[in-house]
N, C-alpha and C positions, 0 to 999 in steps of 0.2 A: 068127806075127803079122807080115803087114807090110800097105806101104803099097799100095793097090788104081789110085793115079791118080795123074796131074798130074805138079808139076815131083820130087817124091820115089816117083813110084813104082818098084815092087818094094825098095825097102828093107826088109830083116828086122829089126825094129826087139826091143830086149829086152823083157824081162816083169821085175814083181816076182816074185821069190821069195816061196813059202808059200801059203797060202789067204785070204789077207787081199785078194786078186784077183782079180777075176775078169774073162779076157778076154773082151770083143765077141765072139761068133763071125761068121765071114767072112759067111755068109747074111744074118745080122742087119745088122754094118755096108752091106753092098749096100743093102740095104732102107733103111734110115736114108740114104744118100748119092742114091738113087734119087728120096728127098722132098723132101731141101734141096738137090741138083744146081743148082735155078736162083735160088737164094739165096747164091749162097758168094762168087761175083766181089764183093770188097771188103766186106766182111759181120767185123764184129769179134764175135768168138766165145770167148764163156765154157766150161770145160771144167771142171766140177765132179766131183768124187768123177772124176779121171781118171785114175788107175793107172797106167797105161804112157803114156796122153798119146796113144795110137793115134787118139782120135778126132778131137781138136783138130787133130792135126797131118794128117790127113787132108784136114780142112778145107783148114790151109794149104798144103799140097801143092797143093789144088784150086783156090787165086785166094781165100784168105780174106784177110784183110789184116793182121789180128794178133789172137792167142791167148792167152786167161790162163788159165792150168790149173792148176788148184786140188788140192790133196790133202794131208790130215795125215797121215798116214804117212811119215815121213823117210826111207825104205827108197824108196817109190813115187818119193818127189820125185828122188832122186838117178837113178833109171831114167829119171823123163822130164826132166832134166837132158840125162842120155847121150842121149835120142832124138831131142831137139831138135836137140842138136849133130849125130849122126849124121847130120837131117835138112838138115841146114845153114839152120834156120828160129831162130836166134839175136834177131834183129833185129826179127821176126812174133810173137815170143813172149814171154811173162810167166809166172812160175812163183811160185806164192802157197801157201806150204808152212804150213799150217794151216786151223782149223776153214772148215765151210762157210760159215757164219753170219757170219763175219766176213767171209770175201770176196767174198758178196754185198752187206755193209752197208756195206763200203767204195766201191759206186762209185753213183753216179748216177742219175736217172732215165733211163733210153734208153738204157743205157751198150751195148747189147749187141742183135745184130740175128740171134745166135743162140746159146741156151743147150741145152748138153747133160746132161743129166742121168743118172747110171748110178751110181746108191749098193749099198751092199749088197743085196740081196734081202731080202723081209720087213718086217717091222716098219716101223715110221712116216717111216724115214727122208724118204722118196722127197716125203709129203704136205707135213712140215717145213720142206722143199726150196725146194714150191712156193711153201709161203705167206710165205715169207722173200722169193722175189722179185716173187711180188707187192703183198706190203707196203714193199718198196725200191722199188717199179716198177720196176726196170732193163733191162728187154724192150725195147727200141723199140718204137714203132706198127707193127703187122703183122709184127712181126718172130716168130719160133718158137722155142718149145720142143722138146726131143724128148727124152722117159723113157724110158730102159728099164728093164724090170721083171719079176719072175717074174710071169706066166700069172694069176695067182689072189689078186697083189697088189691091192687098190682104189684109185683115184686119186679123193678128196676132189674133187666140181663147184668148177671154179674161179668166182671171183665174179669179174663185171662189171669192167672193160674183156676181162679176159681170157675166151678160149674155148674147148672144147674142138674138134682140129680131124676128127679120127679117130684110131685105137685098131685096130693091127694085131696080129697073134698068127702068134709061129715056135716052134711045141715046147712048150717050157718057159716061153719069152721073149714077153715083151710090148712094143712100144714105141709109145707114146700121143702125139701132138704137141697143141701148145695155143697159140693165140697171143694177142698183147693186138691189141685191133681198135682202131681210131683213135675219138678224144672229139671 
């Protein structure tokens, strides 16, 4: 696992230990950076359910401007702790070591001009997700989502402001983007 671009690429950044993670594979992150490439230059970016932090900090490697990477797991947080540093992106970053729900309820309407999503596989996490931020609103206007998820997961039709924007498929993996359109 490292990094693909920008001011930290090729850094080998660590993983959590166990199965409680699961990394991006390299296909899929291109794919996802190949959608928000021309959304990153100054874009503050939420990193939820983010494990190793590969993604967020991808971002900042790429011209993001600051990262808050979320993850209950005290094991995950302390990995992207080290990754941050390794990345020397201290300053661009924020690390919020609990529940998802609270870290989305904590900020704002607009707070975020791109949110990434990558919860466990299965189960309702991924829907929960959504309807937490868009009952916080914290999207920006036109600002994006991006889910990843097994293949055969369903993503719940967002309601109004928000939409869906398309819905790509690697393998296993699915990752669906959505954005809030302007009122």
């Amino acid at each position: 696992m490292r990094i693909i671009a920008g001011a930290a690429r090729g850094k080998q950044l660590y993983a959590p230990s166990g199965m409680h993670t699961r990394p991006t594979t390299d296909r899929v992150k291109e794919s996802i950076f190949n959608i928000i490439q021309f959304r990153l230059s100054g874009a503050r970016v939420l990193d939820l359910f983010a494990g190793s932090g590969q993604l967020g900090l991808e971002c900042l490697s790429r011209g993001a401007a600051h990262c808050l990477f979320c993850d209950n797991d005290r094991a995950a947080a302390q990995v992207i702790r080290k990754n941050i540093a390794l990345c020397r992106m201290e300053e661009k970053s924020a690390l919020f070591c609990g529940n998802w729900e609270a870290a989305a309820a904590q900020k704002g309407p607009g707070a975020f001009d791109i949110i990434l999503l990558d919860p466990p596989y299965g189960g309702e996490i991924l829907n929960q997700a959504l309807k937490y931020i868009m009952r916080f609103d914290i999207l920006a206007a036109r600002g994006i989502i991006v889910c990843e998820s097994a293949r055969e997961d369903v993503l719940a039709p967002p309601a109004a402001p928000y939409a869906l924007l398309k819905q790509y498929r690697y393998g296993a993996s699915a990752v669906t983007t959505l954005t809030r359109e302007e009122t």
